[in-house]
C-alpha positions in Angstrom: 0.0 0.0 0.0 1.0 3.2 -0.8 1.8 5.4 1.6 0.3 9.1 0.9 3.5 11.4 2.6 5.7 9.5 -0.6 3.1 10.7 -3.1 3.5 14.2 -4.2 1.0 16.8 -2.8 -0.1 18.3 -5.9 -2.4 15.2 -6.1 -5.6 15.6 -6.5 -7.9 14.5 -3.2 -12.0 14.6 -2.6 -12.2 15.5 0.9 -15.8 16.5 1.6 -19.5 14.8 -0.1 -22.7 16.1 0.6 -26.7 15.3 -1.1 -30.0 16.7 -0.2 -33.5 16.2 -0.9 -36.8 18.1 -1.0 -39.7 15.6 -1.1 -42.9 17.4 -1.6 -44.4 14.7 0.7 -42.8 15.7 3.5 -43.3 17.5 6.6 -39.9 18.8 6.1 -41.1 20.1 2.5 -39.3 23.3 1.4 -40.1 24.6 -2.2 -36.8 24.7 -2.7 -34.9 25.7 -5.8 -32.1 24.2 -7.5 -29.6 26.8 -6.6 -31.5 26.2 -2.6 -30.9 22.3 -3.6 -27.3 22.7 -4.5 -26.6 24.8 -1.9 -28.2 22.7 0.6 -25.5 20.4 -0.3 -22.6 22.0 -0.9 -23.2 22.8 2.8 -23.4 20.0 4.0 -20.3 18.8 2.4 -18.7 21.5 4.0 -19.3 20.2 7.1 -18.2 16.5 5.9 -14.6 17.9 5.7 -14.7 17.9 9.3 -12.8 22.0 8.9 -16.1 23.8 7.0 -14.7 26.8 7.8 -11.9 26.7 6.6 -12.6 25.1 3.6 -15.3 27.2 2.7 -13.0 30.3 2.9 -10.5 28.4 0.6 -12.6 28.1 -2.6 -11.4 29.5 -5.7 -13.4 27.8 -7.8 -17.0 26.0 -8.2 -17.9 23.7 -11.1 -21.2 22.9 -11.2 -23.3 20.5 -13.8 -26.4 21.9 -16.1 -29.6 21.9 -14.9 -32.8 20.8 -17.3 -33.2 24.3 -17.5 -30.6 25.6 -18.9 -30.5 22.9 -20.8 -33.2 22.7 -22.9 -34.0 26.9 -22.8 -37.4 26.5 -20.1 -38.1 28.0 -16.9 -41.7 28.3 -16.0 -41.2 30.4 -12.9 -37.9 31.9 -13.8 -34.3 30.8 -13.0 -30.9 32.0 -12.3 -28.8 33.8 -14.8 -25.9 32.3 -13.5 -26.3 29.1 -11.8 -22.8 28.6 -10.3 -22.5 32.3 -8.6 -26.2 32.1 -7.0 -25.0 28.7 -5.3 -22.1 30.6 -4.2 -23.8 33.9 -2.7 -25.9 31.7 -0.7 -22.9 29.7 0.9 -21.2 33.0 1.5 -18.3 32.7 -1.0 -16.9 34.3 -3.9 -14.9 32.0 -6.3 -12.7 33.8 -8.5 -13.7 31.3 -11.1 -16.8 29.7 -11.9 -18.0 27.4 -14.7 -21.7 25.5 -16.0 -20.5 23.1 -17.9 -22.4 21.4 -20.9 -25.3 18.8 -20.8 -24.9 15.0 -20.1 -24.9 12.6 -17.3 -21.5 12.0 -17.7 -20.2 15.4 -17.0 -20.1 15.0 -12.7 -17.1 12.5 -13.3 -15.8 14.6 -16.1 -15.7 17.4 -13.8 -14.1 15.5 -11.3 -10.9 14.4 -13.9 -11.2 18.1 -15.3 -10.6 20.1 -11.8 -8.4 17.4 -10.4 -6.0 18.3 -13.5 -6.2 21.2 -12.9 -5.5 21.3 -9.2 -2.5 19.1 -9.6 -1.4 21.5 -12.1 -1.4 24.5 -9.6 -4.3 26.4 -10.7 -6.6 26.2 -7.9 -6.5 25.3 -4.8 -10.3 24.4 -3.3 -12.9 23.2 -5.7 -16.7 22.6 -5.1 -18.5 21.0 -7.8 -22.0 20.2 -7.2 -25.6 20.8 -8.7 -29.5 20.3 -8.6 -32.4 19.7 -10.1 -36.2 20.9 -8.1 -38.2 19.6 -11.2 -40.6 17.9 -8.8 -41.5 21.5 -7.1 -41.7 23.1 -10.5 -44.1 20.6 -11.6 -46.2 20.5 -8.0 -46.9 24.0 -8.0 -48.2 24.2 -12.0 -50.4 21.4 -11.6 -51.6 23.3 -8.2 -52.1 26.6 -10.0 -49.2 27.9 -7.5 -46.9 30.9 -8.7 -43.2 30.6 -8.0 -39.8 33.2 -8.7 -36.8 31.5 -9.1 -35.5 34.3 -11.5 -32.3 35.7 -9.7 -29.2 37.8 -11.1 -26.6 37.1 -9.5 -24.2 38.7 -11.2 -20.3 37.6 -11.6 -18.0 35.5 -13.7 -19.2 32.6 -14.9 -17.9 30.4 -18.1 -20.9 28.9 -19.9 -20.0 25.9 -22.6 -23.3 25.9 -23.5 -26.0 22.9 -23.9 -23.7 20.6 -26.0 -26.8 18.5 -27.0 -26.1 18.2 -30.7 -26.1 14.6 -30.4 -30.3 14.5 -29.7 -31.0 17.1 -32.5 -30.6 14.9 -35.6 -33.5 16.3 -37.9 -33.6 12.9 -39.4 -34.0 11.1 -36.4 -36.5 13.9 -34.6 -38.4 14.0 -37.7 -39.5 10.1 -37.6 -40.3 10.7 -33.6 -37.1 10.0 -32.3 -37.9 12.8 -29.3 -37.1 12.6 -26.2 -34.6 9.9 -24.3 -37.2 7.0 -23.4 -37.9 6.3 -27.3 -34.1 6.9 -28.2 -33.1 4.5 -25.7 -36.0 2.1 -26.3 -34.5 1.5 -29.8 -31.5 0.5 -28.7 -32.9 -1.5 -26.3 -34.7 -4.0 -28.4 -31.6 -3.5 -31.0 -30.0 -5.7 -28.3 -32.8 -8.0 -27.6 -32.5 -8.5 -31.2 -28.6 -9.3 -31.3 -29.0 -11.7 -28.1 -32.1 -13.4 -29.8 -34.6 -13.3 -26.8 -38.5 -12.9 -26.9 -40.2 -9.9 -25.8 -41.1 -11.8 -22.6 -37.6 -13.4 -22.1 -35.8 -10.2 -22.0 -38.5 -8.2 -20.1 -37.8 -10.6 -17.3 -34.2 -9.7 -17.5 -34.7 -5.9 -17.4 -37.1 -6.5 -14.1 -34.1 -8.9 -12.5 -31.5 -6.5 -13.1 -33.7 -3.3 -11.7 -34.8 -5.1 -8.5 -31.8 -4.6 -6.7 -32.1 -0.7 -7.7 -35.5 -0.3 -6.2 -34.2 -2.4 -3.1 -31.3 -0.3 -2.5 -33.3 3.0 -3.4 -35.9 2.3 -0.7 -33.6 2.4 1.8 -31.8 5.8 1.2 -33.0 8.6 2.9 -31.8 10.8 -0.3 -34.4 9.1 -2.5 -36.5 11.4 -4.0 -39.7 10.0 -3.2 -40.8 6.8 -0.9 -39.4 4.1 -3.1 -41.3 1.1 -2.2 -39.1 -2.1 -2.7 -40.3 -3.4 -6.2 -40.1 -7.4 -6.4 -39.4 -7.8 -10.0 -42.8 -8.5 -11.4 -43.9 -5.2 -10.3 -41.7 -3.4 -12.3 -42.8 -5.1 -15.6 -46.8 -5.3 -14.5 -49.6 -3.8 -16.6 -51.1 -1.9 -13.6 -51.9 1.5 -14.4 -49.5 3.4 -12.4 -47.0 1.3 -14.8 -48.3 2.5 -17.9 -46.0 2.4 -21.2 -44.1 4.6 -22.1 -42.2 3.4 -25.1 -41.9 -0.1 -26.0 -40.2 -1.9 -24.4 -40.5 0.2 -21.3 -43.5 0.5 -19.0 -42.9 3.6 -16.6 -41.1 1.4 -13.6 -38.6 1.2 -15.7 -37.5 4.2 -17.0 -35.8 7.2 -15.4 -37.9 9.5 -13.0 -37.2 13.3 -13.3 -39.6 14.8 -11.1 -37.3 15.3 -8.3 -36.0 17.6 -5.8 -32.3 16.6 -5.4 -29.0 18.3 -4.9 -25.6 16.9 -4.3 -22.0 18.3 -3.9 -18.1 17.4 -3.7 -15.5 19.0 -2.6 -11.5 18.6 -4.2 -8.5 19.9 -3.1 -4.8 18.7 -3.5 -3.1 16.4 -0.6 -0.8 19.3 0.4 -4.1 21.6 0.5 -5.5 19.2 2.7 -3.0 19.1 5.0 -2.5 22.4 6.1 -6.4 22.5 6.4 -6.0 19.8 9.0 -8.0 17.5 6.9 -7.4 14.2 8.4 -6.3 11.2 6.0 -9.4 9.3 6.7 -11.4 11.9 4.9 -9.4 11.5 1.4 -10.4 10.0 -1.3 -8.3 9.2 -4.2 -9.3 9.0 -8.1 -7.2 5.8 -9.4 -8.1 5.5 -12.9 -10.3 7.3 -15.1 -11.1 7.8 -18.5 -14.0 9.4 -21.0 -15.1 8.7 -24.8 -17.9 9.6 -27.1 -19.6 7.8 -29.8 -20.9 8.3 -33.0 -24.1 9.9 -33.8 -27.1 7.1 -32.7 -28.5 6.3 -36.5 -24.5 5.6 -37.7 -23.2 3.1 -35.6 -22.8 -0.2 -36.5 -24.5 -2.0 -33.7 -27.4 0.1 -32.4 -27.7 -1.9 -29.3 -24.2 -1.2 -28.0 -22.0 1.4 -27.0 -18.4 1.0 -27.5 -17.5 4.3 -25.7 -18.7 3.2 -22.5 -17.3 0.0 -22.5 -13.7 1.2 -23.7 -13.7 3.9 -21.5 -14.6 1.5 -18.3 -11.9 -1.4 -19.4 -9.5 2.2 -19.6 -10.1 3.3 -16.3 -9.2 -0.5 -14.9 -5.9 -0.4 -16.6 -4.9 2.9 -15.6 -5.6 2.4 -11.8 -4.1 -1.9 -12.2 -7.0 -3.1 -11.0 -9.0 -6.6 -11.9 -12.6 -6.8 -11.4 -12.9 -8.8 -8.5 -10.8 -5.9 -6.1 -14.3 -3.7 -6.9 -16.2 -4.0 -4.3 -18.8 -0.8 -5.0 -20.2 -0.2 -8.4 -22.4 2.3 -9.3 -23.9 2.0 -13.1 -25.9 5.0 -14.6 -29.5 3.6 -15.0 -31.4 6.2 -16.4 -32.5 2.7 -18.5 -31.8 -0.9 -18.3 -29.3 -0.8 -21.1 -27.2 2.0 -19.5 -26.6 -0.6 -17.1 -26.4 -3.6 -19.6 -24.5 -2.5 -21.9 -21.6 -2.4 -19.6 -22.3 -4.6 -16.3 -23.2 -7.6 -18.2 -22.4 -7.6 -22.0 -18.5 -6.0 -21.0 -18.0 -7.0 -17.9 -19.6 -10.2 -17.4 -21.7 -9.1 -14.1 -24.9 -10.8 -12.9 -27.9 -9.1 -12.6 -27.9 -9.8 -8.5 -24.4 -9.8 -8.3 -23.8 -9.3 -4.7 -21.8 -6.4 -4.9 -24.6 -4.8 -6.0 -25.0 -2.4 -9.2 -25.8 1.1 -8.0 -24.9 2.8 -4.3 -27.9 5.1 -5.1 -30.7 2.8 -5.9 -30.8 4.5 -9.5 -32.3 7.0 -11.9 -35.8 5.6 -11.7 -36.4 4.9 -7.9 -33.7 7.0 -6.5 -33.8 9.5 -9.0 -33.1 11.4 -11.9 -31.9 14.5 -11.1 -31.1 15.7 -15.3 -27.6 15.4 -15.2 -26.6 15.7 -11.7 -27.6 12.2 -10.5 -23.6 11.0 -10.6 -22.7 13.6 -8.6 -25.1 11.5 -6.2 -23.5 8.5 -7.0 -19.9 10.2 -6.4 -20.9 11.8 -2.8 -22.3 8.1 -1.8 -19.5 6.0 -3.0 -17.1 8.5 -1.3 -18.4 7.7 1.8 -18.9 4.1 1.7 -15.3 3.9 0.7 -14.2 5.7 3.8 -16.0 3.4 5.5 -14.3 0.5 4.4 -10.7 1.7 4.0 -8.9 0.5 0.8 -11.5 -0.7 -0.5 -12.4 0.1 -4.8 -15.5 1.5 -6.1 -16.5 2.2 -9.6 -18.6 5.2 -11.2 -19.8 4.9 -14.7 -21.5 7.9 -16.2 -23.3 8.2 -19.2 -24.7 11.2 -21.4 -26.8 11.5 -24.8 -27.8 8.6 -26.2 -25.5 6.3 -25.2 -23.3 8.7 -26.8 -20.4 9.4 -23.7 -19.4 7.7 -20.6 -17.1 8.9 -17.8 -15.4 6.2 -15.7 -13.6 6.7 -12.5 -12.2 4.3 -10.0 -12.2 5.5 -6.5 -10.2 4.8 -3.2 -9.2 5.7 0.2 -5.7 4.0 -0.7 -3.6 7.0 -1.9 -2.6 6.6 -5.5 -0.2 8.9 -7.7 -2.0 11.4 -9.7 -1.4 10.0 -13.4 -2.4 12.7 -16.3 -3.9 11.7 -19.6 -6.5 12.6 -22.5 -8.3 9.5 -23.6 -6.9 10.2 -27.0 -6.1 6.2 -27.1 -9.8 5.9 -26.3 -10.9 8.3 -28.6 -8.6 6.8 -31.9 -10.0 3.1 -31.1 -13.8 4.3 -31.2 -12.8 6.5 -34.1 -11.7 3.1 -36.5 -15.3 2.1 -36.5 -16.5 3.1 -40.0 -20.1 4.8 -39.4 -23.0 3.3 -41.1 -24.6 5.4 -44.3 -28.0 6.7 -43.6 -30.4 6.9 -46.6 -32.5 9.9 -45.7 -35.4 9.1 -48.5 -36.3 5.6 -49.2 -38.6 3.2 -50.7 -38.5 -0.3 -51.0 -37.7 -3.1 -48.5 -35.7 -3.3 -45.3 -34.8 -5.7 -42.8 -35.8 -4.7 -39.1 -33.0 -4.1 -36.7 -35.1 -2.4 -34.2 -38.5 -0.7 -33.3 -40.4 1.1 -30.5 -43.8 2.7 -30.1 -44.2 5.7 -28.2 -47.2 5.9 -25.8 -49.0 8.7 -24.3 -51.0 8.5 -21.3 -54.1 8.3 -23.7 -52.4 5.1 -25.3 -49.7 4.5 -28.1 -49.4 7.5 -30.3 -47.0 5.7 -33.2 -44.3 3.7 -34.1 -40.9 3.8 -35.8 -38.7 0.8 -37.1 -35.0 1.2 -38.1 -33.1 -1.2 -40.7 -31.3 -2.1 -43.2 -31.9 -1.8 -47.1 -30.6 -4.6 -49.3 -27.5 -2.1 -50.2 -26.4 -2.0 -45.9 -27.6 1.5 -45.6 -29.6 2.6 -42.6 -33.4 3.6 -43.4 -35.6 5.3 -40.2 -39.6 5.0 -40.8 -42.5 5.2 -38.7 -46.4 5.2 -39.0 -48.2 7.7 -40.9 -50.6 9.9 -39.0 -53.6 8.3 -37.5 -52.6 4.7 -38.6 -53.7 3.2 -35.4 -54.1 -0.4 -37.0 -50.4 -0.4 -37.9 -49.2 0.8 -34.3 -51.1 -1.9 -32.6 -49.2 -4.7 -34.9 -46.1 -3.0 -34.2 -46.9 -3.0 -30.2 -48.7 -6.8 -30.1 -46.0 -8.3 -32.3 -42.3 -8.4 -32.9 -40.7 -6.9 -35.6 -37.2 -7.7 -34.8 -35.6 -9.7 -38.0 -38.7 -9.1 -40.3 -38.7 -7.8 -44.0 -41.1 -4.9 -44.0 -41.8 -2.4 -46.7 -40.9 1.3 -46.4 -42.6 4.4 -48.8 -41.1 7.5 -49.4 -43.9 10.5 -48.4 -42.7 14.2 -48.5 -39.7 14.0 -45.8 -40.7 11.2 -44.0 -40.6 7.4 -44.4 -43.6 5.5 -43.3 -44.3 1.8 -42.7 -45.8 -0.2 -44.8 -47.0 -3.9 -45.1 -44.4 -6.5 -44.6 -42.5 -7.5 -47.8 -42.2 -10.6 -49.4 
């Protein structure tokens, strides 16, 4: 073991984790904002240093993730004009820098790799990252005709990347009904069902066995966003009504739940910082290997039902930190779907569903939580603190963002490590050998089904979309035409997967037709 007075003190250290939570059930209920959320947090990870004061007063710099708001341009009551520096003013600090970084789930473990380069590279000294999401009030008070004002200017510095959700904006994709992350996801969903050959019921059965243990572990966190109550399997794949569909092959149980009030927060430093903070060693926790990738646009990659950047970037992270799967002894999977989890647990990594490890410290995106892109920063503030409580011990954080379209990994321990610099550029070249597949924008003829979804309202399903392939290997989207209820039904009740179907050409759109011969 290493010992951390041979290892230099530039490295980079998380020395403080804090959540909160704002149920609208509760007694305790608030009406809080997200900057009131991420503050809330960032508080109390202040005081999980052990030295709050003096921590506090040693911030130069606060990170903090997007919120839905900022992402997607909507605030019904109002919001901050500058998320980072309103968190700030309410913990009494003034950062001389300040960032709100782009969109994606990934970005709380990319912020983590980002600021500790840049505190072992001199350039600050105290970081707070952190961030929030109060959808659930938001939504409370419309439906109760209740008037909010969360518009605040704070003022300040802040750097602003900016949405960075070009990924979910292909006009090909959107235009066929591709809109929104459960139908996106949902394709590539049954895209795997298809490659692993299962029936609709066979792999439905798989989905509910892997998110039991979520629901489990979610009921018994008292940062849970709601009163999870611990799903047996067959209630997460039931036809009651409060599990309606929501886009085949996902009935809501299974599906990441946004309306929540959740904030959480972590706190860097370097190991020298730390020290003359009077941080004791027991509150440090180390980042051992990490790494990041992106993937091609959704309709261009080869296998529809994969993603290759998370699972490079996770067997990346291993290397760099030298360690083998069975010294993990925490994991925690983004869920925000089943085949977040999947694609990298089980097809790369040869996990069980109930391994006994467990798959998520959180209990997950749909009992838990889905705070927009803040929920690893949950899953970060947790692990940190199991880890302390189980010295030397390894934990695991895999983040995803888009459409399966980046993934952060990060290996975590109490056992100091060296601080090891890199860019994922050999990450980056391996995804980028992968030829992309041609899409044929306007097609008629037949195709060969490589996967489908409908999308359902609460009213019932509105339509359906198929992607395949054309005898030439190109890529053809389709869907129903308006009002064709008959075809959406067949596309529900049966399975499409493998099946020769006709596709017509109409104005810019591609709709379903019989099946071909």
């Amino acid at each position: 073991m290493v010992d951390a007075r041979a290892i230099s003190p530039f490295t980079p250290v998380i020395i403080g984790a804090g959540q909160s939570v704002d149920r609208i059930d509760a007694a305790s209920y608030r009406a809080w904002s997200a900057p009131d959320l991420a503050a809330a947090a960032a508080a109390a990870a202040f005081e999980d240093t052990g030295r709050a004061d003096a921590v506090r007063g040693a911030v130069d710099a606060i990170g903090t993730t997007r919120t839905f708001e900022d992402t997607l341009g909507t605030a019904l009551f109002g919001k901050s004009s500058n998320f980072p520096r309103s968190i700030a003013k309410r913990l009494g600090i003034d950062p001389a820098y300040a960032l709100l970084t782009v969109a994606g789930g990934n970005t709380p473990n990319d912020l983590v790799i980002e600021f500790g380069k840049r505190i072992f590279q001199g350039e600050f000294d105290v970081v707070l990252l952190t961030g929030a999401e109060a959808i659930s009030t938001v939504r409370n008070a419309q439906v109760r005709g209740t008037t909010l004002d969360f518009a605040e200017e704070p003022g300040g510095q802040v750097e602003d990347r900016g949405p960075g959700v070009e990924e979910l904006r292909d006009p090909i994709a959107r235009r066929h009904g591709v809109v929104g992350a459960p139908v996106s996801y949902a394709l590539a969903e049954n895209a795997r069902r298809h490659k692993l050959g299962l029936s609709k019921q066979d792999y439905a059965n798989r989905m509910g066995k892997l998110f039991e243990p979520f629901a489990r572990a979610a009921s018994a966190n008292p940062y849970s966003a709601w009163a999870v109550p611990s799903y047996a399997a067959a209630d997460l794949l039931d036809g009651a009504a409060a599990n309606r569909w929501i886009a085949d092959p996902y009935p809501l149980r299974l599906v990441s739940r946004d309306q929540v009030n959740q904030g959480a927060a972590l706190i860097l430093t370097s190991l020298g910082h730390a020290r003359k903070m009077g941080i004791p060693d027991e509150k440090l926790v180390f980042l051992h290997g990490y790494a990041k990738a992106s993937e091609k646009p959704f309709l261009t990659r080869p296998d529809m039902g994969a993603s290759p950047a998370a699972r490079v970037a996770t067997r990346a992270a291993l290397n760099q930190a030298d360690v083998s799967l069975d010294k993990i002894s925490l994991f925690d999977f983004y869920s925000c779907f089943p085949i977040a989890v999947s694609n990298v647990a089980i097809d790369e990594l040869s996990l069980a569903e109930d391994d006994p490890r467990g798959l998520t410290v959180t209990g997950g995106l749909p009992y838990f939580g889905g705070p927009g892109n803040n929920y690893s920063m949950h899953a970060l503030a947790e692990l940190a603190a199991r880890l302390r409580r189980r010295p030397g011990s390894m934990g695991f954080v895999g983040a995803n963002g888009g459409i399966l379209g980046k993934y952060s990994a990060g290996i975590y321990s109490t056992q100091p490590r060296e601080w090891a610099s890199h860019d994922s550029e050999d990450v980056r070249a391996a995804l980028d050998r992968a030829p992309p597949v041609v899409v044929e924008e306007s097609y008629t003829g037949p195709i060969t089904v490589e996967t489908y979804s409908v999308l359902h309202a609460k009213a019932g399903p509105q339509y359906a979309m198929i992607v395949g392939r054309n005898d030439a290997g190109r890529r053809v989207i389709a869907r129903t035409a308006k009002d064709d209820t008959t075809m959406v039904a067949r596309v529900h009740d049966g399975d499409f997967l493998g099946q020769r179907v006709n596709v017509v050409a109409q104005g810019d759109l591609n709709l379903l037709g019989v099946p071909a011969p």
